[in-house]
C-alpha positions in Angstrom: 8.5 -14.3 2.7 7.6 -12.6 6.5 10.0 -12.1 8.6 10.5 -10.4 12.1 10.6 -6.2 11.5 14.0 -4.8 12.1 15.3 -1.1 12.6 16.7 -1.3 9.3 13.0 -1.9 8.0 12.0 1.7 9.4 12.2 3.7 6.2 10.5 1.5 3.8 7.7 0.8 6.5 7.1 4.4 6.8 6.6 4.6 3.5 4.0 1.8 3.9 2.6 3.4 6.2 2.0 6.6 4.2 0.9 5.2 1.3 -1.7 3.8 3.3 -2.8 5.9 5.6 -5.7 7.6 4.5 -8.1 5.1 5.4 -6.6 2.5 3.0 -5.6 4.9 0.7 -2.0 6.8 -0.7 -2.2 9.7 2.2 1.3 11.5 0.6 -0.9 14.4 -0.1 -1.9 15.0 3.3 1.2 15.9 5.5 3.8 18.1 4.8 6.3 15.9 6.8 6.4 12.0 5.1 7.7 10.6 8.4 5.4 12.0 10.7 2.8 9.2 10.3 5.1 6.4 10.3 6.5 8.1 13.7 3.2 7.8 15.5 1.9 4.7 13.6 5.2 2.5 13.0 8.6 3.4 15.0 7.8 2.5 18.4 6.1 -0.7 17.5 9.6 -1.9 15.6 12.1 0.4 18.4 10.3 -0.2 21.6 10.7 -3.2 24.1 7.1 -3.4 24.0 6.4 -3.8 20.6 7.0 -6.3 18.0 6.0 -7.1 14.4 6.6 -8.9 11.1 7.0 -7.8 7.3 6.4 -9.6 4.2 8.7 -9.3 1.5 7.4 -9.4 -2.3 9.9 -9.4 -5.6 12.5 -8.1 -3.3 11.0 -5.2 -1.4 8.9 -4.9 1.6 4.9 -4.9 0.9 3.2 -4.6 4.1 3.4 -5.3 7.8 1.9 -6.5 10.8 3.1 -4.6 14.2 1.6 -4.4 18.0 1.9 -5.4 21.2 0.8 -8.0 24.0 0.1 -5.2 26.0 -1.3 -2.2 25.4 -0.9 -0.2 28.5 2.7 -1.4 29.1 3.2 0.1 25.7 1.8 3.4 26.4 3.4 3.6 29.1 7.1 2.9 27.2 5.6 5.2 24.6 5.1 8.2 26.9 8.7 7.7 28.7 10.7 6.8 25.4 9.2 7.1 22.3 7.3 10.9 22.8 9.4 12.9 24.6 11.9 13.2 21.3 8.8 13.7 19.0 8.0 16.3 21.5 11.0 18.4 20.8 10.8 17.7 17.2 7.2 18.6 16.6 6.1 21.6 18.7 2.7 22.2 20.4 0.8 24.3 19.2 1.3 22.8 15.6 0.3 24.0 11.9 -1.5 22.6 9.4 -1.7 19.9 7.8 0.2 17.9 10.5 -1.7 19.6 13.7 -4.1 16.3 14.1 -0.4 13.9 14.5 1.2 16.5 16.2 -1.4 16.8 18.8 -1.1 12.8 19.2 2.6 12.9 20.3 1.6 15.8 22.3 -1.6 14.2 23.8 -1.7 10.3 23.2 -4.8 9.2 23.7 -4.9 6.0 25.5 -7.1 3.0 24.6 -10.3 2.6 26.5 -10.3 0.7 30.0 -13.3 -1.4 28.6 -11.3 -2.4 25.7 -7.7 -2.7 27.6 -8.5 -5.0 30.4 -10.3 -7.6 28.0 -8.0 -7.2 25.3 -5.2 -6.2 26.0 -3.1 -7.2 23.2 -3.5 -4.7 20.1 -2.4 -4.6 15.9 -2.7 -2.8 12.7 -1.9 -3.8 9.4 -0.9 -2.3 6.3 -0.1 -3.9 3.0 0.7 -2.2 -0.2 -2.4 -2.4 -2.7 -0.3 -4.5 -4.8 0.1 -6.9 -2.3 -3.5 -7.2 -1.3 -6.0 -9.6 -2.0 -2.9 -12.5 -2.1 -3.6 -13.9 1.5 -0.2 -12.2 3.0 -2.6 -9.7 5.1 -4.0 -13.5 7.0 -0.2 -15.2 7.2 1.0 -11.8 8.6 -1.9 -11.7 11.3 -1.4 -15.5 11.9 2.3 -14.5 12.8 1.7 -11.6 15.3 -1.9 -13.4 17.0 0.5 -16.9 17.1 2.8 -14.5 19.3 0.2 -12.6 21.4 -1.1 -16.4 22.9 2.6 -17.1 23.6 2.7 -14.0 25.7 -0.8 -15.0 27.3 -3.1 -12.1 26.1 -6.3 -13.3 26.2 -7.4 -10.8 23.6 -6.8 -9.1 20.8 -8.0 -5.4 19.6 -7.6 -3.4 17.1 -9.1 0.3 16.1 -10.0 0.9 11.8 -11.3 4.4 10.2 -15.3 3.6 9.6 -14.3 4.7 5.8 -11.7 1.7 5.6 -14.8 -0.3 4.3 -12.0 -3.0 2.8 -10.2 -3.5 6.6 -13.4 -3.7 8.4 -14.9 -6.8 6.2 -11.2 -8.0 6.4 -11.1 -8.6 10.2 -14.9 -9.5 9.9 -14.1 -12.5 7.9 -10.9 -13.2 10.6 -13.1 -13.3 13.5 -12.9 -9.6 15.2 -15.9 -8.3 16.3 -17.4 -4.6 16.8 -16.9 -3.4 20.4 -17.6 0.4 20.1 -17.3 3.0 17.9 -15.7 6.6 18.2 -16.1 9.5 16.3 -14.4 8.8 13.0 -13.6 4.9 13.6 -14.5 2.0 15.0 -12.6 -0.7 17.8 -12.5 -4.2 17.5 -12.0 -7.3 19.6 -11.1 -11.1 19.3 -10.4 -13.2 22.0 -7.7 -15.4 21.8 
């Protein structure tokens, strides 16, 4: 079943988000905090104004989700006056290892390219449990959120996947996103809407 995300959903789609985060992967080795990820990647998509989302529930538990926004730059913009000013105080600059590459995000969010922004300016990620992939729930979930961007009247769609997440990139190949540019570890893509 999907369903709207909720902030009662926050826990088990930070796990999601951990056990996924490592370009597709289980990334529970790599942080020394479990939330941090799902605090940059998850909680402002499912607390702010700005975001939204939708879950997918499987024998009784969530298995994956669908979160983004309409608009990007209004979200960054909420991000930076609600969302990072408490990560702020909670994750100090400089930080330690392993976390320093998150921390530096809340401390330094990097903001999605003009070129990419202005002609799509609505923008998702997906993550589903590797139990729950391969069972057309990652397609009905970004049905649900791309259904909601044309409500809003984006005219675009975008959406940035680690190069290594060979599995993602042929997944949005096969929805219709194509390769706009590429960065140093990933790559951004675009459908229009």
């Amino acid at each position: 079943m999907i369903r709207p995300v909720s902030q009662a959903d926050l826990d088990a789609l930070y796990e999601i988000c951990l056990r996924t985060g490592d370009a597709g992967e289980d990334a529970t080795h790599l942080y020394s905090d479990p939330r941090l990820l799902g605090e940059i990647y998850v909680g402002p998509y499912v607390v702010l104004d700005s975001g939204l989302g939708f879950t997918v529930e499987v024998d009784g538990r969530l298995g994956g989700y669908v979160l983004g926004t309409p608009d990007t730059r209004r979200f960054e913009d909420e991000c930076e006056e609600r969302w990072w000013p408490r990560l702020r105080r909670r994750y100090p600059d400089p930080p330690s290892a392993p976390d320093e590459h998150l921390v530096a995000i809340i401390h330094h969010p990097p903001r999605v390219p003009d070129e990419v922004a202005i002609r799509f300016p609505a923008h998702l990620h997906i993550d589903l449990l590797p139990e729950c992939q391969g069972r057309g729930l990652g397609r009905q979930l970004i049905d649900h959120i791309l259904t909601e961007f044309e409500a809003s009247g984006a005219g675009g769609v975008h959406l940035g996947v680690d190069r290594r997440n060979r599995r993602a990139i042929g997944f949005y190949e096969r929805l219709g996103f194509e390769p706009l540019s590429e960065t140093g570890d990933g790559v951004w893509f675009g459908l229009e809407l």
